[in-house]
C-alpha positions in Angstrom: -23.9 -14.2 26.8 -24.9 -11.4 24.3 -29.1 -11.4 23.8 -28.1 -9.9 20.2 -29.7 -11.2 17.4 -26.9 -11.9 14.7 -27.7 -11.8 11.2 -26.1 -14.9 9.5 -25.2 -13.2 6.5 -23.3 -10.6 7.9 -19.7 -11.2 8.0 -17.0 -9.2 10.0 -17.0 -6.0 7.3 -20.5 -5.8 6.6 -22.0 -2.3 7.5 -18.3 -0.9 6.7 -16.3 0.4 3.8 -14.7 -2.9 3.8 -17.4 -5.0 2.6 -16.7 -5.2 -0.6 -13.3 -7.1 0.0 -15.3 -9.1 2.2 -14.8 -12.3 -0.5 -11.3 -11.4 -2.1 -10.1 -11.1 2.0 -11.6 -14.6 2.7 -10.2 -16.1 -0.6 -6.6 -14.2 0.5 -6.6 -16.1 3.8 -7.3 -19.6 2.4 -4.4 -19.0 0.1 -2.3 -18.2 2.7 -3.4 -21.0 4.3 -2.9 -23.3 2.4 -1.8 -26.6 3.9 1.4 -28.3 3.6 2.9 -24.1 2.6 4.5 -22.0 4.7 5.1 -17.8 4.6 8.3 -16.6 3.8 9.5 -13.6 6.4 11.7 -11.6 4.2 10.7 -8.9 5.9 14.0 -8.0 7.2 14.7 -4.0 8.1 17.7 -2.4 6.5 19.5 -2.9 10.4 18.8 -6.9 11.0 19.4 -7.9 7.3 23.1 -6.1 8.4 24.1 -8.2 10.9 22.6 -11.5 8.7 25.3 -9.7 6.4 27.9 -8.8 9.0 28.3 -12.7 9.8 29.0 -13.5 6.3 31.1 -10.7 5.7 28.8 -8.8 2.9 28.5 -5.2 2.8 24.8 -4.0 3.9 24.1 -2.1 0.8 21.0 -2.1 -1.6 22.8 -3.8 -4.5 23.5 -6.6 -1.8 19.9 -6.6 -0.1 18.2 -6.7 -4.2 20.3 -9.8 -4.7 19.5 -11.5 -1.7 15.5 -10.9 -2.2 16.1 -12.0 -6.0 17.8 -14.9 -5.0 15.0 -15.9 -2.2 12.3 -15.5 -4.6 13.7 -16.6 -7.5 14.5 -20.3 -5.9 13.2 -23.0 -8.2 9.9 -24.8 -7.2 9.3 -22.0 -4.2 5.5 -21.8 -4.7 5.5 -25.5 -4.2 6.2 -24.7 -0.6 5.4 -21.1 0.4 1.8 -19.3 0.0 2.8 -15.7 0.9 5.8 -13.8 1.3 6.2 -10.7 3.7 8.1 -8.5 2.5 10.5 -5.4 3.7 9.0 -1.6 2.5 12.0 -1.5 0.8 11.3 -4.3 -1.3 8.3 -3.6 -2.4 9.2 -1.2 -5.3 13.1 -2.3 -6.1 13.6 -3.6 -9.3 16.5 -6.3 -10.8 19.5 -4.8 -11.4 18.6 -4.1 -15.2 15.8 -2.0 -13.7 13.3 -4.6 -15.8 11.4 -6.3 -13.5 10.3 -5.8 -9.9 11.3 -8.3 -7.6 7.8 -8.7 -6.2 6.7 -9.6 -9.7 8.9 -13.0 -9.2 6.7 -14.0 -6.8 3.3 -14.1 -8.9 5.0 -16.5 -11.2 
């Protein structure tokens, strides 16, 4: 056992650069949390989303990999179940076919 006096209100990023996220991090984690929600892993790399393709016989292309994102995250009632989603780099910045609306943006609806 540590003889160190810990100061109560210190949390895990006080002293660092971090500590001013301290609260939105904490608020973050309890969202994620969230009971009775799950996270959605659609965090698949160009190579595994292929062979999830291969079985179904659909061309691993990026037209094909947008549409199968929009269509997870545009699934009716979704934030009734899920609290996060991780997402593929790839992903991040792609945008609907029309080139309107990022797919990431469906998921703050």
């Amino acid at each position: 056992m540590s003889s160190e006096k810990k100061d109560s209100k210190s949390g895990p990023f006080m002293g660092t650069s971090g500590a001013k996220y301290e609260k939105e991090l904490i608020a973050t984690a309890r969202k994620i949390a969230t009971p009775g929600k799950g996270i959605l892993a659609a965090d698949e790399s160009t190579g595994t989303i292929a062979a999830r393709f291969k079985e179904i016989k659909v061309e691993n292309n990026r037209a094909n990999r947008r549409e199968y994102r929009r269509m997870l995250f545009t699934t009716p009632d979704l934030g009734k179940w899920i609290s996060g989603v991780i997402c593929y780099e790839e992903t991040l910045m792609e945008k609907t076919e029309d080139g309107k609306t990022r797919l990431v943006d469906y998921l703050n609806k």
